[in-house]
C-alpha positions in Angstrom: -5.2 -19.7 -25.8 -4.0 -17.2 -28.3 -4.6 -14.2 -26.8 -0.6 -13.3 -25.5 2.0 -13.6 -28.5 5.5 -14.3 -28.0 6.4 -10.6 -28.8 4.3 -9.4 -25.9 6.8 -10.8 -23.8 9.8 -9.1 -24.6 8.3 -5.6 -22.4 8.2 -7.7 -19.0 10.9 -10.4 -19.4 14.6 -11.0 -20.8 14.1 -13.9 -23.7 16.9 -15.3 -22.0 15.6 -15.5 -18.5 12.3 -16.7 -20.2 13.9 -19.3 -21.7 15.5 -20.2 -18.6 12.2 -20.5 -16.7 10.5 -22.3 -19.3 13.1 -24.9 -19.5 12.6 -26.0 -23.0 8.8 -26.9 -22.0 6.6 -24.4 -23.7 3.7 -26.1 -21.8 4.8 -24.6 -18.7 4.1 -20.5 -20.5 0.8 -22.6 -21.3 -0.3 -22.8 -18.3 0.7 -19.7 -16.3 -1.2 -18.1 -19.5 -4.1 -20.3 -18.6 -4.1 -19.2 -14.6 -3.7 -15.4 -15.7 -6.6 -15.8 -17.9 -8.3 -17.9 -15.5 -8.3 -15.3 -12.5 -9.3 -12.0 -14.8 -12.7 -14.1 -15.9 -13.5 -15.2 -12.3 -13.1 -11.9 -11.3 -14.9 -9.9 -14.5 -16.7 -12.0 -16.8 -20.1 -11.9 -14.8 -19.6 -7.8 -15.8 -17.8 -7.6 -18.8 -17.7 -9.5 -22.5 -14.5 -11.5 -21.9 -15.2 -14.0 -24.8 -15.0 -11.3 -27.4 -12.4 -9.5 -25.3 -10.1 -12.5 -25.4 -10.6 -13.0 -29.0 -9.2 -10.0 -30.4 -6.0 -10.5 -32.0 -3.0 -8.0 -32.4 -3.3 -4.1 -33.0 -7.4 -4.7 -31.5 -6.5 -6.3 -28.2 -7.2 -4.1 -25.0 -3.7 -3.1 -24.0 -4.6 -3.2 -20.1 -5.9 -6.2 -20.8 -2.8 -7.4 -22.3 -0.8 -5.7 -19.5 -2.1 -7.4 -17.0 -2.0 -11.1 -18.8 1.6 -10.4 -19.0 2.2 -9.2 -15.1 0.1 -12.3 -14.1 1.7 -14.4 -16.5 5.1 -13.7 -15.9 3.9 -14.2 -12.3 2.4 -17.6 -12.4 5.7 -18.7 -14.4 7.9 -17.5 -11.7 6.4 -20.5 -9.7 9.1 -22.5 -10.6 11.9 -20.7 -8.9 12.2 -19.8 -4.8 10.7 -16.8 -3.4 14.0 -15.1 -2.9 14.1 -15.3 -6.7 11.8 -13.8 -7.8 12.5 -10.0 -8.7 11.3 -7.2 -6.8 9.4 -5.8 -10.2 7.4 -9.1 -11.1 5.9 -9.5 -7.7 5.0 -5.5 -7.8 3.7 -5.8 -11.3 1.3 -8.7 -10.1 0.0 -7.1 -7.1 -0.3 -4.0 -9.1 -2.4 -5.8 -11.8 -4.3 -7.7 -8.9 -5.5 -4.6 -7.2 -6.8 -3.3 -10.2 -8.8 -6.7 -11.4 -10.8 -6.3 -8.3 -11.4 -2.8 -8.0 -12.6 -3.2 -11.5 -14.6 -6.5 -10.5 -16.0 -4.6 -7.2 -17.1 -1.2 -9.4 -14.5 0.9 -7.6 -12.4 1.4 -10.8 -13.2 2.0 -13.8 -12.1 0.1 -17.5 -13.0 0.5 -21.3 -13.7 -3.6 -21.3 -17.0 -4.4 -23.2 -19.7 -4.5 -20.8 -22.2 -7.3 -21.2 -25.6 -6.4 -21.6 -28.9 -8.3 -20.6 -31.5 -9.3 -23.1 -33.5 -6.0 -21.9 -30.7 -4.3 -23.7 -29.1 -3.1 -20.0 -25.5 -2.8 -19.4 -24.6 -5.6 -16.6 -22.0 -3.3 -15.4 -24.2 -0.9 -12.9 -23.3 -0.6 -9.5 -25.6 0.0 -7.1 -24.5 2.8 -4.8 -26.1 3.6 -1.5 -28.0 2.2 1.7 -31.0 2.1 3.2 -32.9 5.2 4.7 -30.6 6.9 7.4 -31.7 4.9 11.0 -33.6 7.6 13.6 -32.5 6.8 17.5 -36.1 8.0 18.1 -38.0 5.3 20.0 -41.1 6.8 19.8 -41.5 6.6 15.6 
């Protein structure tokens, strides 16, 4: 995946304590990548375009989008190290970025994400708010 470039990085994590998680082994920023992108489609591609979302490159990416890569990224990659370890901030920023995928995801927040549409031309994005008729305690109707 080449959604995340290395530059991204430098805004949520010291080069040097990147380096020091990655170990030399570039796979390992792979793969946290990878789970980060993994766990914003499960939660949002049945609502919103991801595909094309995830293929825009540089100055045209959605900068929540690439926010909250970066906060579950840098996440995921902290899996390396104890709990204890891992600072204060990352753990916030993933929660932080967590909430907000499934608010978005659940329709109680809202995002400028490409909505899909149905082949009726409908956005797949409606919620439906409501219930059913208000219950009467009435026996008698």
């Amino acid at each position: 995946m080449d959604f995340l470039q290395q530059s991204d990085y430098k805004s949520f994590i010291n080069q040097q304590l990147l380096n020091m998680l990655l170990e030399g082994d570039d796979q390992k920023l792979v793969d946290a990548e990878n789970m980060a992108y993994g766990f914003i489609c499960d939660n949002l591609a049945s609502r919103y375009n991801m595909r094309i979302e995830f293929s825009k490159t540089d100055k045209n990416r959605n900068s929540t989008l690439v926010r909250w890569m970066l906060s579950l990224s840098v996440y995921f990659l902290h899996n390396t190290v104890p709990d204890t370890e891992i600072p204060e901030r990352v753990a916030k920023n993933y929660d932080d970025a967590r909430k907000e995928i499934i608010n978005i995801a659940s329709g109680r927040g809202s995002t400028t994400l490409i909505p899909l549409v149905s082949t009726d031309g409908k956005q797949k994005t409606r919620f439906r708010w409501g219930s059913s008729p208000r219950r009467t305690h009435n026996p008698f109707e």
